[in-house]
MARDRENLUM-109861 format. One line per field, with one value per residue: residue number from 1; residue in one letter; z, y, x of N, C-alpha, C, CB in turn. Coordinates in nm, 2 decimals, decimal comma, padded with zeros to 4 digits. Glycine has a CB too. Layout:
residues N
resi	c(NUM/...)
resn	c(A/...)
nz	c(Z/...)
ny	c(Y/...)
nx	c(X/...)
caz	c(Z/...)
cay	c(Y/...)
cax	c(X/...)
cz	c(Z/...)
cy	c(Y/...)
cx	c(X/...)
cbz	c(Z/...)
cby	c(Y/...)
cbx	c(X/...)
//
This chain:
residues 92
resi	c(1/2/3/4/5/6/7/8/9/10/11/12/13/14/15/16/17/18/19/20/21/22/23/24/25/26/27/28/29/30/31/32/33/34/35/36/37/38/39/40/41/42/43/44/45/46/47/48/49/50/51/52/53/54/55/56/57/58/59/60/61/62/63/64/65/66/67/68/69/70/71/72/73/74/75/76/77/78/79/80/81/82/83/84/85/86/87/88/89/90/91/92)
resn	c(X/X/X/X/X/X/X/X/X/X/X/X/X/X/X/X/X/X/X/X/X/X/X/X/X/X/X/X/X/X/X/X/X/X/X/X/X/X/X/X/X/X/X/X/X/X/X/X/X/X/X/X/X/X/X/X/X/X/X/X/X/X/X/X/X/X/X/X/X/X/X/X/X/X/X/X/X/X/X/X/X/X/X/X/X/X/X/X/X/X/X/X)
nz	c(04,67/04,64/04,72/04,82/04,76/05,00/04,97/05,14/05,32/05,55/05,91/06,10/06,03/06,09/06,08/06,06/05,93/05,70/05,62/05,58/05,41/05,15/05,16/05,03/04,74/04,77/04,89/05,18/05,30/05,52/05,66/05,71/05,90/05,88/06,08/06,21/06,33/06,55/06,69/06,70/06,54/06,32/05,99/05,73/05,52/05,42/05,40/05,18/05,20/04,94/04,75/04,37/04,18/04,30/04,43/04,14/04,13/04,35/04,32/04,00/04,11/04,28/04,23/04,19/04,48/04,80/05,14/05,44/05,29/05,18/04,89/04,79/04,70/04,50/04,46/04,30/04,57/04,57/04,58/04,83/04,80/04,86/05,13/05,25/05,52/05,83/06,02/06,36/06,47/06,40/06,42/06,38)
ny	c(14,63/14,56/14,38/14,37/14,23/14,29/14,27/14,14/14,33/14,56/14,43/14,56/14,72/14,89/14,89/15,16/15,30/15,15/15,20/15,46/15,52/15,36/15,55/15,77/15,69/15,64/15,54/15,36/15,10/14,90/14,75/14,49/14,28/14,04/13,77/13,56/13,24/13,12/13,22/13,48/13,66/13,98/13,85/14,00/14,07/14,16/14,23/14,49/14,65/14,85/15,08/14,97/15,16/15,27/15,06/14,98/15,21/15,27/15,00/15,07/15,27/15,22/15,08/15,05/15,12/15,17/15,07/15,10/15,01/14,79/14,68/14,71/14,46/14,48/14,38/14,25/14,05/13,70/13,44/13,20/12,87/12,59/12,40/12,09/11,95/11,99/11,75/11,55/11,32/10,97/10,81/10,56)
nx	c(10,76/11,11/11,36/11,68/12,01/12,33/12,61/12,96/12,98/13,12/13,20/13,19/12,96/12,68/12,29/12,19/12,41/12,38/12,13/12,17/12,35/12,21/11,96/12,04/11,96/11,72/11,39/11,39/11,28/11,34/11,63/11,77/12,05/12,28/12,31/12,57/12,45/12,52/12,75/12,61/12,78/12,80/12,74/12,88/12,66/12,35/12,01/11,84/11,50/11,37/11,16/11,03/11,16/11,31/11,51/11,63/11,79/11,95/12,07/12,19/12,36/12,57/12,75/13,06/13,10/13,28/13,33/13,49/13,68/13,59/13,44/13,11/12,82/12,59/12,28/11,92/11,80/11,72/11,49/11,49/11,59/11,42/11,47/11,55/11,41/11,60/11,80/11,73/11,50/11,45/11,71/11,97)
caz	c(04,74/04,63/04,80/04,76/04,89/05,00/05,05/05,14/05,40/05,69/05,98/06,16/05,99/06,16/06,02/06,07/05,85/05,59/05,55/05,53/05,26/05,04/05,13/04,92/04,67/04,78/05,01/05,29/05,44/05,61/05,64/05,83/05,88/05,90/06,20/06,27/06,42/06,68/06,76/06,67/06,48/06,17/05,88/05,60/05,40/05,47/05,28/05,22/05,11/04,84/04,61/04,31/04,05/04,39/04,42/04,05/04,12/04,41/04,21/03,95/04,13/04,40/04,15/04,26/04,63/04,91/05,25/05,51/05,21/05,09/04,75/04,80/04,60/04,54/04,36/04,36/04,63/04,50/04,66/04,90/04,77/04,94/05,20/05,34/05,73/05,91/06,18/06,44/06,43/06,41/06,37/06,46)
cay	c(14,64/14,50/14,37/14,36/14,19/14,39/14,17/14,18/14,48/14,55/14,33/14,64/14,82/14,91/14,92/15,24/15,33/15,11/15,24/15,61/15,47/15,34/15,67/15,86/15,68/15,63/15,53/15,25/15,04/14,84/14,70/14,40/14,25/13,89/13,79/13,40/13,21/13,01/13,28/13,64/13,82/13,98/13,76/14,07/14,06/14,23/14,32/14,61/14,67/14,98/15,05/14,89/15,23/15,29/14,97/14,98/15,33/15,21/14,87/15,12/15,40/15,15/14,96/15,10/15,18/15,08/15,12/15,04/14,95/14,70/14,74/14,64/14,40/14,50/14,28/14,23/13,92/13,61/13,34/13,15/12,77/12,55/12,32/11,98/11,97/11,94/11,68/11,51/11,20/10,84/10,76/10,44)
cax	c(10,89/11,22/11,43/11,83/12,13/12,41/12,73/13,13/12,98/13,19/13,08/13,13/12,86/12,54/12,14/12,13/12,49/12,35/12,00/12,20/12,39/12,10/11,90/12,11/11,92/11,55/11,34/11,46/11,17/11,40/11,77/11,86/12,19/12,25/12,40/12,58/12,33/12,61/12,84/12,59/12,85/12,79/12,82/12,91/12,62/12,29/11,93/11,73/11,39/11,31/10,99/11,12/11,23/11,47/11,61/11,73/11,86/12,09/12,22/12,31/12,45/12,64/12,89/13,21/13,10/13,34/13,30/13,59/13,78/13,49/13,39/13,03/12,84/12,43/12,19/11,84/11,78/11,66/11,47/11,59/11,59/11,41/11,62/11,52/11,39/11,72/11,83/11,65/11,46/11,52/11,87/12,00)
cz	c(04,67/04,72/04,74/04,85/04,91/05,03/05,03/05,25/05,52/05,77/06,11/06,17/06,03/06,06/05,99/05,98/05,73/05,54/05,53/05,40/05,14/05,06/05,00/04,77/04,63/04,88/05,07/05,33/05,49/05,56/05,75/05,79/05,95/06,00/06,20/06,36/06,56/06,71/06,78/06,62/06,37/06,09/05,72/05,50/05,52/05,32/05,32/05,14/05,08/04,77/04,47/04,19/04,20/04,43/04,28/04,09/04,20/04,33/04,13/03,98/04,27/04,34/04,19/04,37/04,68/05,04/05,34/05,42/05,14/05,00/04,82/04,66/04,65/04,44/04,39/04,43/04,53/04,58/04,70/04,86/04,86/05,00/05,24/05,43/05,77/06,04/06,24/06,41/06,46/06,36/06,45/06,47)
cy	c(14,54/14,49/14,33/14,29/14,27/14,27/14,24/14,35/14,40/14,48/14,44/14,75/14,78/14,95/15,05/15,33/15,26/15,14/15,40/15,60/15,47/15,47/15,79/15,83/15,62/15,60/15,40/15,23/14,94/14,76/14,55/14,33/14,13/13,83/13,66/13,30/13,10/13,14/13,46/13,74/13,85/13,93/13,82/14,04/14,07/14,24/14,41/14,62/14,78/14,95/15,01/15,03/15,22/15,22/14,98/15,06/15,29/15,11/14,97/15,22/15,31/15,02/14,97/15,15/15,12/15,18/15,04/14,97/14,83/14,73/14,63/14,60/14,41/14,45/14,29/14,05/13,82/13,50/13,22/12,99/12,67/12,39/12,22/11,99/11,90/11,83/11,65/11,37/11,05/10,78/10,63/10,46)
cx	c(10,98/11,29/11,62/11,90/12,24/12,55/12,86/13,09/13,05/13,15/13,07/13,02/12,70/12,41/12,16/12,26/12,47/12,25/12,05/12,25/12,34/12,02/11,93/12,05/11,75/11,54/11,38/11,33/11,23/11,54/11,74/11,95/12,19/12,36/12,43/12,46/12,40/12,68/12,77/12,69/12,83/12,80/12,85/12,82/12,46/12,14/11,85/11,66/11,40/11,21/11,12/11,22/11,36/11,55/11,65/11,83/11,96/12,18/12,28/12,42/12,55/12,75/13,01/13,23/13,18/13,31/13,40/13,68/13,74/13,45/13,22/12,95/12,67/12,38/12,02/11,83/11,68/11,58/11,52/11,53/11,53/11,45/11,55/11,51/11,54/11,67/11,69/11,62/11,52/11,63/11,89/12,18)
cbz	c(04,89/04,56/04,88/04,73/04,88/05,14/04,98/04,90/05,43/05,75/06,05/06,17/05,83/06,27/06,12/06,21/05,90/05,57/05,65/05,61/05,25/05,08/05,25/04,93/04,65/04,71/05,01/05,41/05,40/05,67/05,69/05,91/05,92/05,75/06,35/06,38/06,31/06,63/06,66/06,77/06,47/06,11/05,85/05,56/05,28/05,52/05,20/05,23/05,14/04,73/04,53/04,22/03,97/04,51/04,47/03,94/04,15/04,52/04,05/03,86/04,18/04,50/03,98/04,20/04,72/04,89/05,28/05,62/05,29/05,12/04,54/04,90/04,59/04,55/04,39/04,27/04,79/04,42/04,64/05,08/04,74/04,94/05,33/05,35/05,84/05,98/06,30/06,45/06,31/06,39/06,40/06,37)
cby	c(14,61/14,53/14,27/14,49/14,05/14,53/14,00/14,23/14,59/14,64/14,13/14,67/14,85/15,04/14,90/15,25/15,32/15,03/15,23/15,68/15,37/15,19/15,72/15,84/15,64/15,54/15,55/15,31/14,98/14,77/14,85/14,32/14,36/13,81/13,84/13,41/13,13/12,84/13,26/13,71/13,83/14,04/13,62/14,05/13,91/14,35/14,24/14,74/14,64/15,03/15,28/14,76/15,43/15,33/14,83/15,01/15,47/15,14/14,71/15,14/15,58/15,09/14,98/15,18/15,18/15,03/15,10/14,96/14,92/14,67/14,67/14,69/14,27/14,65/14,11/14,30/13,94/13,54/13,32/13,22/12,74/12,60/12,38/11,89/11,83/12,08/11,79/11,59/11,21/10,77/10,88/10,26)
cbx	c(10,87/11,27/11,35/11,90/12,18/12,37/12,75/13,21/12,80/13,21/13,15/13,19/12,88/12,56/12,00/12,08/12,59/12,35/11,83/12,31/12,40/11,99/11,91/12,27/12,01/11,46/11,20/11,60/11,02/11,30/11,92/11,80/12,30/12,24/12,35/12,70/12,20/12,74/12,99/12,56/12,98/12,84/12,73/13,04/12,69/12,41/11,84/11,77/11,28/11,40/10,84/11,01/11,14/11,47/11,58/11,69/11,79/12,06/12,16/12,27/12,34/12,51/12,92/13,28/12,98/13,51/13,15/13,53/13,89/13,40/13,51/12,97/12,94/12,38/12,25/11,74/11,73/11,77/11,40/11,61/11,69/11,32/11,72/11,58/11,20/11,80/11,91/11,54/11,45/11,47/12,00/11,93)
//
């Protein structure tokens, strides 16, 4: 499985309008869409897993897509860096 990132998508756009999207060019084992984690609202930018020939086939056939007037922006995702344990603890 690959996995991709989708960004600059509408914050109105739904799982289930973005895995139609990507269908058009393979198989979809799952979308999710990355929500604020203080306020829950969309934060325009979104990934979806494909087997890997069908994620190329989307990046390349999704270069000049827009959607609601978004040109979207498809890549394969990268690993996410990893971050120091936040907050807490002994602070003086």
């Amino acid at each position: 499985m690959t996995t991709l990132y989708v960004g600059n998508l509408p914050f109105s756009a739904t799982e289930d309008e973005v895995r139609s999207l990507f269908e058009q060019h393979g198989k979809v084992e799952s979308v999710k869409i990355i929500n604020d984690r203080d306020t829950g609202r969309p934060r325009g930018f979104c990934f979806v897993e494909m087997p890997g020939a069908d994620a190329e086939n989307a990046i390349q056939n999704m270069i000049e897509v827009e959607v609601d007037g978004r040109q979207l922006r498809v890549n394969e995702a990268r690993e996410r860096a990893a971050r120091p344990p936040r907050g807490g603890g002994d602070r003086w």
